[in-house]
TIVO-2410 file (N, C-alpha, C; in nm, 3 decimals):
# residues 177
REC num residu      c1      c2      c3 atome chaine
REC   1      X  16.405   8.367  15.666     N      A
REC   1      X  16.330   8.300  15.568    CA      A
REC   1      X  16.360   8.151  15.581     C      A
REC   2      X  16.253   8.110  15.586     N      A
REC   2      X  16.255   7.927  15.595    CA      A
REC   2      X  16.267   7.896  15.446     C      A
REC   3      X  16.350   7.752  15.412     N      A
REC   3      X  16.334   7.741  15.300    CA      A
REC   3      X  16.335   7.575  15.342     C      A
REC   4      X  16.243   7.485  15.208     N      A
REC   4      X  16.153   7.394  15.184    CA      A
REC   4      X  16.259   7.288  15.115     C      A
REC   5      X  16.284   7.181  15.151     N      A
REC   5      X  16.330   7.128  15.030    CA      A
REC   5      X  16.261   7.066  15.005     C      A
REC   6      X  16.271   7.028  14.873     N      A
REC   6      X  16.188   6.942  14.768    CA      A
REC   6      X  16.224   6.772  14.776     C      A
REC   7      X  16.156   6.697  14.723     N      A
REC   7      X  16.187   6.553  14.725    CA      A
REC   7      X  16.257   6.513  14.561     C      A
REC   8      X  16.141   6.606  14.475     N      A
REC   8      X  16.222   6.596  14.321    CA      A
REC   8      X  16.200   6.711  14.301     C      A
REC   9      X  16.391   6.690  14.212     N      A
REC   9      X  16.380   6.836  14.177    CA      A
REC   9      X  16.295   6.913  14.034     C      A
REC  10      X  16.276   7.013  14.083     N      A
REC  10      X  16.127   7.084  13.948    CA      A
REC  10      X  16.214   7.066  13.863     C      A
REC  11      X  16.095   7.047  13.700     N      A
REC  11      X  16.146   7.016  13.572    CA      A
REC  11      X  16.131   7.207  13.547     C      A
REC  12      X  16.181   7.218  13.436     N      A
REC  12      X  16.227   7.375  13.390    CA      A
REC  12      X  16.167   7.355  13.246     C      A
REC  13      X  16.067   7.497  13.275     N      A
REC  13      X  15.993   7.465  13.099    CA      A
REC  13      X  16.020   7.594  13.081     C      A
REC  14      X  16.068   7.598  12.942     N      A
REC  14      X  16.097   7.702  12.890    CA      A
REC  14      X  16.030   7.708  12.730     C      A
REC  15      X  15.961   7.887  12.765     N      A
REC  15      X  15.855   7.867  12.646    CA      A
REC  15      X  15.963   7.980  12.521     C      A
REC  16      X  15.906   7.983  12.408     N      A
REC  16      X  15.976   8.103  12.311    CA      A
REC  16      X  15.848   8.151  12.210     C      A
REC  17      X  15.831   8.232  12.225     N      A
REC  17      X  15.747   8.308  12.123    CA      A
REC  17      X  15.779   8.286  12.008     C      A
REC  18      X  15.686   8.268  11.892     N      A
REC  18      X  15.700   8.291  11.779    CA      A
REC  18      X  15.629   8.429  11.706     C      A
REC  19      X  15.674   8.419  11.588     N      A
REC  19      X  15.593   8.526  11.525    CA      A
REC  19      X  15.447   8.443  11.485     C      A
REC  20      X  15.330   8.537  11.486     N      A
REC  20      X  15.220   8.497  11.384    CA      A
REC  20      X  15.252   8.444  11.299     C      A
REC  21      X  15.119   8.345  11.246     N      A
REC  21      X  15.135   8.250  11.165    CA      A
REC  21      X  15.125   8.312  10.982     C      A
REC  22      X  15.098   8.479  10.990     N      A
REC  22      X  15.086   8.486  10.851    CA      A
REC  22      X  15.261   8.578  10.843     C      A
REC  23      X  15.326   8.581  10.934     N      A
REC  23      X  15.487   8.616  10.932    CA      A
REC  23      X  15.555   8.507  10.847     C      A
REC  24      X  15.538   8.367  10.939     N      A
REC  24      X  15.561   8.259  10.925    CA      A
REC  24      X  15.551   8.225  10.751     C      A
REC  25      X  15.454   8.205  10.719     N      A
REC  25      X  15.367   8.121  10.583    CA      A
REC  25      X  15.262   8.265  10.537     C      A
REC  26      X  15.269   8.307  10.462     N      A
REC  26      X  15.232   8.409  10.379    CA      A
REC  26      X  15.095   8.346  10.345     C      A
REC  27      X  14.957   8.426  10.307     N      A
REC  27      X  14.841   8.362  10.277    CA      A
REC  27      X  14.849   8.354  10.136     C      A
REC  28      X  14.793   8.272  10.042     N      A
REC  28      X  14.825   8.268   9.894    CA      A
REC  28      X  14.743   8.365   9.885     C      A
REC  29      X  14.764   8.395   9.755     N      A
REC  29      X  14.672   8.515   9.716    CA      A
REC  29      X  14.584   8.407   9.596     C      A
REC  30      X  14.442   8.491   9.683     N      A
REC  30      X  14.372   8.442   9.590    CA      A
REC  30      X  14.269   8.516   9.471     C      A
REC  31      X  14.304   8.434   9.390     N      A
REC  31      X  14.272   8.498   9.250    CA      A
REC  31      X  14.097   8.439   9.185     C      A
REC  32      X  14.067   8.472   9.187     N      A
REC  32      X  13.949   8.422   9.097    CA      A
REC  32      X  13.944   8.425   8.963     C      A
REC  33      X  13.883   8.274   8.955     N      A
REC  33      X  13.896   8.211   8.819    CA      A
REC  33      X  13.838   8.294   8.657     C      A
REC  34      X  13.884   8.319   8.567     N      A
REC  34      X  13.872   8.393   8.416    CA      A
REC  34      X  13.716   8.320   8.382     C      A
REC  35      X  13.620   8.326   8.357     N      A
REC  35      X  13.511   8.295   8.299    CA      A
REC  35      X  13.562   8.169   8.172     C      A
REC  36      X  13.512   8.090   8.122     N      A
REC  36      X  13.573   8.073   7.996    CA      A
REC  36      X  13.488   8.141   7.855     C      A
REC  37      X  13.557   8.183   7.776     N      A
REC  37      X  13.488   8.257   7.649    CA      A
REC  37      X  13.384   8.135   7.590     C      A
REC  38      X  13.254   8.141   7.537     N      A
REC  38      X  13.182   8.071   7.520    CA      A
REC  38      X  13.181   8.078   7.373     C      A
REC  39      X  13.116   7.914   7.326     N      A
REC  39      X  13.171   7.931   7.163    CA      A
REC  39      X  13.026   7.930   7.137     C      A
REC  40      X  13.038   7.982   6.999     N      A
REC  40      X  12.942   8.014   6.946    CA      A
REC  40      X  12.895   7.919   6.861     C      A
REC  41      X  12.815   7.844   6.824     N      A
REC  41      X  12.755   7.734   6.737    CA      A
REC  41      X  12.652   7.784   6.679     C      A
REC  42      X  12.660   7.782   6.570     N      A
REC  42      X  12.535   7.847   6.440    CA      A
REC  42      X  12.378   7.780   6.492     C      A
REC  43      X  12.304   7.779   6.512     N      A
REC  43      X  12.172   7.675   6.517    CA      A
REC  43      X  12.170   7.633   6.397     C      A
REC  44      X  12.111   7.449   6.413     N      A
REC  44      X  12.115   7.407   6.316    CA      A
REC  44      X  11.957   7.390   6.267     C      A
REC  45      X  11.969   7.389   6.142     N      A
REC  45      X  11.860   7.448   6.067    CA      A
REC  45      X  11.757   7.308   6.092     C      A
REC  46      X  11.593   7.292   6.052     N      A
REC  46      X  11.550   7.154   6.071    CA      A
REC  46      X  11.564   7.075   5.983     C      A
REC  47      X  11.576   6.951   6.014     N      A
REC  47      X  11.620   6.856   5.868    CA      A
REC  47      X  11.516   6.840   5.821     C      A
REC  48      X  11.447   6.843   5.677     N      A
REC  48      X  11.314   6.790   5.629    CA      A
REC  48      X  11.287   6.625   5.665     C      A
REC  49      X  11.159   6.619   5.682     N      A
REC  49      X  11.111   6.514   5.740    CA      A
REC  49      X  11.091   6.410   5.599     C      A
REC  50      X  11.091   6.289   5.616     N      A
REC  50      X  11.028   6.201   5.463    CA      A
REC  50      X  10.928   6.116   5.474     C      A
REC  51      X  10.868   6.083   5.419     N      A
REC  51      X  10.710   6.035   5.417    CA      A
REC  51      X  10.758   5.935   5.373     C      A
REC  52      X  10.718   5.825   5.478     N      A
REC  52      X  10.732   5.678   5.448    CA      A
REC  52      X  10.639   5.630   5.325     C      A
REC  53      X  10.666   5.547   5.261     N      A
REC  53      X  10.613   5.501   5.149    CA      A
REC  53      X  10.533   5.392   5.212     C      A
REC  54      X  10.394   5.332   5.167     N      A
REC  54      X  10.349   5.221   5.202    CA      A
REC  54      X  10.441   5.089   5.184     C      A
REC  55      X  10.424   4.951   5.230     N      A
REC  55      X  10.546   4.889   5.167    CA      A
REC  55      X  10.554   4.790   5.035     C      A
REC  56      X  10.407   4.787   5.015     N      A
REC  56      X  10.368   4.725   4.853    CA      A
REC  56      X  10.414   4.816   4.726     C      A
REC  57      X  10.383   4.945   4.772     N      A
REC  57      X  10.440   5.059   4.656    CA      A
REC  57      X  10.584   5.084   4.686     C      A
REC  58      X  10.611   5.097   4.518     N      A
REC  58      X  10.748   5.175   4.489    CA      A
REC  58      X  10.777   5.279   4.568     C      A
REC  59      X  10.920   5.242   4.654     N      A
REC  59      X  10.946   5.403   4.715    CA      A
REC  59      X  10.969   5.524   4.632     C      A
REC  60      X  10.948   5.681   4.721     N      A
REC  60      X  10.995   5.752   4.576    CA      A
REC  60      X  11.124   5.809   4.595     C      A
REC  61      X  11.167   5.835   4.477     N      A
REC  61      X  11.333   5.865   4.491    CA      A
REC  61      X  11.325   5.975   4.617     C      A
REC  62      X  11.312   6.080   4.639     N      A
REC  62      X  11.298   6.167   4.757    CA      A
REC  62      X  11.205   6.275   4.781     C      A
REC  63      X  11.098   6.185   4.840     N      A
REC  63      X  10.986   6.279   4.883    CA      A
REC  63      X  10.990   6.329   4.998     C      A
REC  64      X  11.047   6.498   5.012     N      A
REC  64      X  11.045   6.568   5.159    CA      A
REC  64      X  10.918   6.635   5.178     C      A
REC  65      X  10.905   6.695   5.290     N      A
REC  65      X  10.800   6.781   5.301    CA      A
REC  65      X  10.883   6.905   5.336     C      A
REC  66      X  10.871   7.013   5.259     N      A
REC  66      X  10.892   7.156   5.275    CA      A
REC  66      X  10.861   7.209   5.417     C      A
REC  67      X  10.936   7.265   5.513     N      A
REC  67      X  10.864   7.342   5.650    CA      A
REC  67      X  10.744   7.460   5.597     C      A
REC  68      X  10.690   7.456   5.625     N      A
REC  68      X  10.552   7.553   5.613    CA      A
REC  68      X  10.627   7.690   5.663     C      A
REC  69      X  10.643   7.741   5.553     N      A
REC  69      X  10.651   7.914   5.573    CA      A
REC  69      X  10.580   7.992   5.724     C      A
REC  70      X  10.652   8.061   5.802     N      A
REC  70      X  10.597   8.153   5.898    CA      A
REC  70      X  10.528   8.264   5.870     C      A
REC  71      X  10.374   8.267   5.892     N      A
REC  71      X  10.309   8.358   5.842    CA      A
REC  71      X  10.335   8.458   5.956     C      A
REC  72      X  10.390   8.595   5.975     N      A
REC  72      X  10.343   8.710   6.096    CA      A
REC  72      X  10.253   8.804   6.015     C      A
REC  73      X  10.199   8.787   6.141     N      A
REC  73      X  10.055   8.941   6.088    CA      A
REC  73      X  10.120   9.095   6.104     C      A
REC  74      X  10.037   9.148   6.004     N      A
REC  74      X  10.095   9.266   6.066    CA      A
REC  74      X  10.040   9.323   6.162     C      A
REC  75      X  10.074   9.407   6.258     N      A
REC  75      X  10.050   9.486   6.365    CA      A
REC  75      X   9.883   9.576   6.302     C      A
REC  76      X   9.769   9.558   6.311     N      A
REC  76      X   9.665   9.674   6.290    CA      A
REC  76      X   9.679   9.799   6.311     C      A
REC  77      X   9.684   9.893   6.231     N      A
REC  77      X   9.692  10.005   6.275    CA      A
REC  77      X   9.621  10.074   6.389     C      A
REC  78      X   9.689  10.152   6.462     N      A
REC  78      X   9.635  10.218   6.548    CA      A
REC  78      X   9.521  10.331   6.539     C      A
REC  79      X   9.405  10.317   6.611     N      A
REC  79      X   9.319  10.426   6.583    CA      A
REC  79      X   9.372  10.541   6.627     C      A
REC  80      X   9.322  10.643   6.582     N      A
REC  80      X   9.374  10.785   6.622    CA      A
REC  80      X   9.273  10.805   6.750     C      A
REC  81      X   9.343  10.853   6.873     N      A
REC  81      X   9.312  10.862   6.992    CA      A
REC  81      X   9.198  10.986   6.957     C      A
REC  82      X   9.105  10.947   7.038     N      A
REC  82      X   8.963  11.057   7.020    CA      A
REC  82      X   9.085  11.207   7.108     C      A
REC  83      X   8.998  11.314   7.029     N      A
REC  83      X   9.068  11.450   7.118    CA      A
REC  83      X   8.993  11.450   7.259     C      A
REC  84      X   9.053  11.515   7.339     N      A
REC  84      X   8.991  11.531   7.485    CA      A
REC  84      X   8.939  11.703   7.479     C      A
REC  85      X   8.870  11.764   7.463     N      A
REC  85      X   8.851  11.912   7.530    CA      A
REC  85      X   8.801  11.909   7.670     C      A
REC  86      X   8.849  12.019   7.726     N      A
REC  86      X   8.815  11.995   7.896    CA      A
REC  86      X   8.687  12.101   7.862     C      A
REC  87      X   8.601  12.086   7.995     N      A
REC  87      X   8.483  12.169   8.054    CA      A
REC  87      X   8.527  12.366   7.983     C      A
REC  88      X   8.456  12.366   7.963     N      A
REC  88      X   8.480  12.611   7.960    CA      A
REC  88      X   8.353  12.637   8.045     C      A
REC  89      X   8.406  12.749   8.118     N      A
REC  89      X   8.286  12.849   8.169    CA      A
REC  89      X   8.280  12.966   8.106     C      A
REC  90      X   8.362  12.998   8.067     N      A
REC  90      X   8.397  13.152   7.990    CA      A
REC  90      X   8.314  13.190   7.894     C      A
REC  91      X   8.250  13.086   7.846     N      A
REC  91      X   8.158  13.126   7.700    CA      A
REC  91      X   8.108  13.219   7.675     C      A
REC  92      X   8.128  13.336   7.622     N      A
REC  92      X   8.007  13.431   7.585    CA      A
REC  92      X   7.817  13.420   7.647     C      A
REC  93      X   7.813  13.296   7.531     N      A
REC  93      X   7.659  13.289   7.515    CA      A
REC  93      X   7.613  13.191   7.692     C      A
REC  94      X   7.716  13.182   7.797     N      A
REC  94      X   7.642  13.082   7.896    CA      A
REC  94      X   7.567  13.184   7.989     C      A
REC  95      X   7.589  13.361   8.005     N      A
REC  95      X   7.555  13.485   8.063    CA      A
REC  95      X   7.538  13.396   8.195     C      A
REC  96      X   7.722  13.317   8.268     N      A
REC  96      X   7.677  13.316   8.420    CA      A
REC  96      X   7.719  13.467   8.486     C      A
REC  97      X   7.656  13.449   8.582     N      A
REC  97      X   7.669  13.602   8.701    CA      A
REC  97      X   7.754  13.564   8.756     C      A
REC  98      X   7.850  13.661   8.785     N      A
REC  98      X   7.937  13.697   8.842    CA      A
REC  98      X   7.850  13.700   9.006     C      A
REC  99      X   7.969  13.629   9.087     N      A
REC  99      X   7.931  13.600   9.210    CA      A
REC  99      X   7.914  13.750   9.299     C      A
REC 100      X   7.819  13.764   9.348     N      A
REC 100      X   7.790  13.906   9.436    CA      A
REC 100      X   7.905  13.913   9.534     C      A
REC 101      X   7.955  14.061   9.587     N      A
REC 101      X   8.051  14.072   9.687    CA      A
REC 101      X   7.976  14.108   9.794     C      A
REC 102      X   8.024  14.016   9.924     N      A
REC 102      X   7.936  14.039  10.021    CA      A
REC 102      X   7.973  14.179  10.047     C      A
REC 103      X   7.820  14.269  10.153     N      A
REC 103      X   7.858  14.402  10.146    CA      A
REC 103      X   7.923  14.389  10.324     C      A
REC 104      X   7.936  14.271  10.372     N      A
REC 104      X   8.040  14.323  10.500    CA      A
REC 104      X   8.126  14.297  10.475     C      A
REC 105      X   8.209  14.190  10.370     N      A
REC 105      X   8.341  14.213  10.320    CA      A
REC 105      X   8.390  14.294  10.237     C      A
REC 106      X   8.287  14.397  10.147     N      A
REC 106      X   8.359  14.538  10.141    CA      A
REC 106      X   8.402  14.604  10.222     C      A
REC 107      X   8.271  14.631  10.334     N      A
REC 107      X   8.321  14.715  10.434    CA      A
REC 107      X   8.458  14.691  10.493     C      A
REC 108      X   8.507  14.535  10.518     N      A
REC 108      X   8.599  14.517  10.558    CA      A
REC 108      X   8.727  14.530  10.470     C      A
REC 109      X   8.715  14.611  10.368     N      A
REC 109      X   8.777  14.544  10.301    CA      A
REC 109      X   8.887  14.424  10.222     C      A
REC 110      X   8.780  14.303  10.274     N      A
REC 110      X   8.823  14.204  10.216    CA      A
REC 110      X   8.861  14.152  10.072     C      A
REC 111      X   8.977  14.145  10.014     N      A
REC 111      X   8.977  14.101   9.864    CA      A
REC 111      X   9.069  13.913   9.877     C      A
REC 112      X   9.036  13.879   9.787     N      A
REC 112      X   9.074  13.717   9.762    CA      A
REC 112      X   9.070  13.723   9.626     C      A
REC 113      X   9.134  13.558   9.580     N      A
REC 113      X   9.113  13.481   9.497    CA      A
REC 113      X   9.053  13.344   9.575     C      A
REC 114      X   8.964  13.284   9.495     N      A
REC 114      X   8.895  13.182   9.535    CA      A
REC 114      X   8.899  13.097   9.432     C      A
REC 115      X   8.965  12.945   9.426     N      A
REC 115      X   8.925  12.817   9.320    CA      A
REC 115      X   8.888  12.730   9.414     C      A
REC 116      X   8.750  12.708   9.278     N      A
REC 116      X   8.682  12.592   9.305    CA      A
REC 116      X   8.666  12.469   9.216     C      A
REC 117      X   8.679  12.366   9.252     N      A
REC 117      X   8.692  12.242   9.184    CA      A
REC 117      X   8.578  12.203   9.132     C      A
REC 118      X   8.507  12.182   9.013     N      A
REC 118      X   8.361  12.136   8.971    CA      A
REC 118      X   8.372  12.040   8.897     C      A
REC 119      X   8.264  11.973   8.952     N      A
REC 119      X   8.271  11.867   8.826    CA      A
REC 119      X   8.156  11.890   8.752     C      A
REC 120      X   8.178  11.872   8.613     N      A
REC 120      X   8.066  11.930   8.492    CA      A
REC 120      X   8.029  11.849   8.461     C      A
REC 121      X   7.879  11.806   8.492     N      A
REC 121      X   7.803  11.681   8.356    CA      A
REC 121      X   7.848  11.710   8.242     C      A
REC 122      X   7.777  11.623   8.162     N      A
REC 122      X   7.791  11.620   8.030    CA      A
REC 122      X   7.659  11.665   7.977     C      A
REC 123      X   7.541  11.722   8.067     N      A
REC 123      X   7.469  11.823   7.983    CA      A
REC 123      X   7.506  11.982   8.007     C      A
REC 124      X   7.597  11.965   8.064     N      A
REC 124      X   7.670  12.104   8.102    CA      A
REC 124      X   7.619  12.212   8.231     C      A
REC 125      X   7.571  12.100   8.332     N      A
REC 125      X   7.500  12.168   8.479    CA      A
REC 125      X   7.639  12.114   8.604     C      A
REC 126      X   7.669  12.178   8.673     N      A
REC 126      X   7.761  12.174   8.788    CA      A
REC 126      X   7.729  12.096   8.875     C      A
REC 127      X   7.773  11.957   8.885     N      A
REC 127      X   7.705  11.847   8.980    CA      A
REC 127      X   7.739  11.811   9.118     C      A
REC 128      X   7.907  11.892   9.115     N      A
REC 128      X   7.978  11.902   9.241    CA      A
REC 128      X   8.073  12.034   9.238     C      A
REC 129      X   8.062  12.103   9.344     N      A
REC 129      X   8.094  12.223   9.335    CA      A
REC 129      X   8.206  12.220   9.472     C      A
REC 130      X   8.339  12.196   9.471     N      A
REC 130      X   8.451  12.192   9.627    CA      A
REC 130      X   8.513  12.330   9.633     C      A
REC 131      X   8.598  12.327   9.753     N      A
REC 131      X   8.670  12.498   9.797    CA      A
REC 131      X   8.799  12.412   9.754     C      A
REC 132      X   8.872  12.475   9.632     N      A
REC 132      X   9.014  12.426   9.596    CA      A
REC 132      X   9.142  12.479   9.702     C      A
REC 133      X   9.107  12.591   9.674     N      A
REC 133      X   9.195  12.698   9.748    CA      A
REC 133      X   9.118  12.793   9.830     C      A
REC 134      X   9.112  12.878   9.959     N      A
REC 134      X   9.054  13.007   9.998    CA      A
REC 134      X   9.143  13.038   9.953     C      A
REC 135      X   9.004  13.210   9.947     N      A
REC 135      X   9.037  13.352   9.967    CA      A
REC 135      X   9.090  13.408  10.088     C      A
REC 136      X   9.064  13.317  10.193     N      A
REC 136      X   9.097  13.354  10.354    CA      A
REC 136      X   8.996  13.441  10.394     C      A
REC 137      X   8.899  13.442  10.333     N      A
REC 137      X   8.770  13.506  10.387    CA      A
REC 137      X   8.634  13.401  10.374     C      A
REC 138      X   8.597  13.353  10.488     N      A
REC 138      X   8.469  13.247  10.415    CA      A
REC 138      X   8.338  13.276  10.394     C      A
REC 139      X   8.301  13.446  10.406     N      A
REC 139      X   8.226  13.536  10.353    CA      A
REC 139      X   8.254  13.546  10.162     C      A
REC 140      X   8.376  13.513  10.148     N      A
REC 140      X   8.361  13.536   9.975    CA      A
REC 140      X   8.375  13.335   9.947     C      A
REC 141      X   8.438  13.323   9.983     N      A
REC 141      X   8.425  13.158   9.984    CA      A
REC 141      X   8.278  13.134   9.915     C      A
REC 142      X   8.211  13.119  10.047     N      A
REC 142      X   8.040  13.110  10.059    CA      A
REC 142      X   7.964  13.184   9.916     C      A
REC 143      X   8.016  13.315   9.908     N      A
REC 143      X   7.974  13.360   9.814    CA      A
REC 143      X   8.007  13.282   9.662     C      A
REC 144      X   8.091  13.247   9.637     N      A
REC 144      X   8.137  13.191   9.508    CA      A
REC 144      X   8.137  13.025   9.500     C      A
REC 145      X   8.098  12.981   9.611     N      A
REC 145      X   8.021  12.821   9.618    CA      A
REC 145      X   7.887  12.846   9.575     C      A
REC 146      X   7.823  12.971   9.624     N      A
REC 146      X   7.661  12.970   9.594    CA      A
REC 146      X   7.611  13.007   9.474     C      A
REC 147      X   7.752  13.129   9.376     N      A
REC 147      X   7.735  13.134   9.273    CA      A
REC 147      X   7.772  13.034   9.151     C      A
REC 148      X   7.854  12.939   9.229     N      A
REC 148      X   7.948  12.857   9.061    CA      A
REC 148      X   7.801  12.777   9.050     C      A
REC 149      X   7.728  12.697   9.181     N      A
REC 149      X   7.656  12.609   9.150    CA      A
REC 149      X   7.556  12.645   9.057     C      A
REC 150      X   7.470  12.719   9.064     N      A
REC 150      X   7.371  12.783   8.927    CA      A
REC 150      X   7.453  12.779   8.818     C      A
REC 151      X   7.542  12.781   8.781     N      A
REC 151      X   7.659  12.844   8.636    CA      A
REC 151      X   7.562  12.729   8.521     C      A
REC 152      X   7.562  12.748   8.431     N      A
REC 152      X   7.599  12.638   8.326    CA      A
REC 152      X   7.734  12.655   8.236     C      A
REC 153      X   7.787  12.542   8.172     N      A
REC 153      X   7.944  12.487   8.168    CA      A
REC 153      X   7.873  12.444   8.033     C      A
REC 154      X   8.017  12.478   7.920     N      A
REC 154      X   7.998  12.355   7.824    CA      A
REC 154      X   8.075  12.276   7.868     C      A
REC 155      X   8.008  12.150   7.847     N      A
REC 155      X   8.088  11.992   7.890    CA      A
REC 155      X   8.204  11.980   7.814     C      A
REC 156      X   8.300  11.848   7.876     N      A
REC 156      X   8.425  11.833   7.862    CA      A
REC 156      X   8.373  11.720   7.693     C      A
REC 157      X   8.421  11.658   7.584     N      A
REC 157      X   8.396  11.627   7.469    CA      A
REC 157      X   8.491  11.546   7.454     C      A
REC 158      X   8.517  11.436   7.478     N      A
REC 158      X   8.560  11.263   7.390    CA      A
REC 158      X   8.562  11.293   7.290     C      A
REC 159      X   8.608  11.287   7.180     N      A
REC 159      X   8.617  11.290   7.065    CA      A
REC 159      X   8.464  11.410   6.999     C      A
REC 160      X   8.408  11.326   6.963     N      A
REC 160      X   8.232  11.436   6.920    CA      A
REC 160      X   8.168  11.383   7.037     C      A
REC 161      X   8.154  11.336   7.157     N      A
REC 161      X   8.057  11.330   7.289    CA      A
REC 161      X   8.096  11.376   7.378     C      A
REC 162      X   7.979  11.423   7.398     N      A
REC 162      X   8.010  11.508   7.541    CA      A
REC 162      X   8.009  11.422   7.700     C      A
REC 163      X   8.127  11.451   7.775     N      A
REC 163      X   8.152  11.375   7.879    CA      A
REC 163      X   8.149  11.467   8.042     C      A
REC 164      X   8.143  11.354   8.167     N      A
REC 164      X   8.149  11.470   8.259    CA      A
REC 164      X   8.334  11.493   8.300     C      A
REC 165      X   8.343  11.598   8.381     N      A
REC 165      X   8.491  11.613   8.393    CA      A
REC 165      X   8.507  11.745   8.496     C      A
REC 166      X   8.616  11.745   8.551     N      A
REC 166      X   8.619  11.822   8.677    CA      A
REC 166      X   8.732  11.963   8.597     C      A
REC 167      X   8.698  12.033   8.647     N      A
REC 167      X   8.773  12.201   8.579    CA      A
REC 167      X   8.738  12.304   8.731     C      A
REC 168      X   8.900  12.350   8.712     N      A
REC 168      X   8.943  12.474   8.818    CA      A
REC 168      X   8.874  12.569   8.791     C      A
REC 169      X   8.809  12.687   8.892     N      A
REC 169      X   8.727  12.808   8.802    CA      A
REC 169      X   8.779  12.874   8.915     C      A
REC 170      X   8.881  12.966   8.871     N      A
REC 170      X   8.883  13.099   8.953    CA      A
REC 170      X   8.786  13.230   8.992     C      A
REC 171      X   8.784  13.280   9.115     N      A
REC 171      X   8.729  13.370   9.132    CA      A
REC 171      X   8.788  13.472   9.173     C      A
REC 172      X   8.803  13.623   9.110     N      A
REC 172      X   8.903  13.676   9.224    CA      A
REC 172      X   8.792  13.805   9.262     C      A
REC 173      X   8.803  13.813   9.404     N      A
REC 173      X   8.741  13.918   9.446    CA      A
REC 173      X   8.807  14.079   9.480     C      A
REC 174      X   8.816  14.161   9.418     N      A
REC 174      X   8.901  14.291   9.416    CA      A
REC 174      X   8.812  14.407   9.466     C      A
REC 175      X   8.829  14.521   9.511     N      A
REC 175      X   8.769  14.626   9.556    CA      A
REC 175      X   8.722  14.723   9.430     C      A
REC 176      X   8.775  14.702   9.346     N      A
REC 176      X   8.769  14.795   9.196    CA      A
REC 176      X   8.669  14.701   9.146     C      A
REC 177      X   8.608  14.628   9.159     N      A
REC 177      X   8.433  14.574   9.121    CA      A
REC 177      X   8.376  14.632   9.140     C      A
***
């Protein structure tokens, strides 16, 4: 091994670890500040105002003006909400027919329930007739779209007028018909 000499000799640094700086010096703890309690001060009432006197006339010993009283109204009573009755098909006196069962969905024997969504004028004729739900047969479907529409309905009633309004009408189709 060859060895080098130097011209100056190396300086020698020598390092030392410390601990972290929160070992060292601890972090303050910090606290957040208490709100301060707020004081309460009465409102002060208005001072009456005084009516200057002209300056030829005698002033008067103490002429205020009174604040003008707060008039509130009272609230109007509320009308009584008109009653609502919804649409009926059921009536006795409306003699609708019962929707025919098709005779190839006997044969098959097909049975359902069928609702349909209508909307009822207000002279009590069926102006829109929808499939709410199938029967899962669109042989009785068909059938009970073709019968609701002829139906007459008493109308749905606002208070004493008659209004239009939409009502569920079941149909159920059974084999014991």
């Amino acid at each position: 091994m060859k060895l080098i000499a130097l011209r100056t000799p190396l300086a020698v640094l020598s390092v030392s670890l410390l601990a972290p700086a929160e070992v060292i010096m601890p972090k303050p703890e910090i606290v957040a500040p208490r709100p301060k309690p707020m004081e309460r001060r009465p409102t002060p009432l208005p001072q009456p105002t005084q009516i200057a006197a002209p300056v030829d006339a005698p002033a008067p010993i103490a002429a205020t003006v009174p604040p003008a009283p707060t008039v509130v109204a009272a609230p109007a009573p509320a009308a009584p909400a008109p009653v609502v009755t919804q649409p009926r098909f059921d009536a006795d006196y409306l003699d609708n027919p019962k929707p025919a069962y098709p005779a190839l969905s006997r044969r098959l024997a097909e049975q359902g329930r069928v609702v349909l969504r209508v909307r009822v004028e207000a002279d009590g004729r069926a102006a829109e007739v929808q499939l709410h739900t199938s029967s899962g047969s669109p042989r009785l479907d068909q059938s009970a779209l073709d019968t609701v529409r002829r139906w007459q309905f008493v109308p749905a009633r606002l208070g004493q007028m008659p209004t239009a309004a939409w009502v569920l009408v079941p149909i159920a189709f059974t084999l014991k018909d």
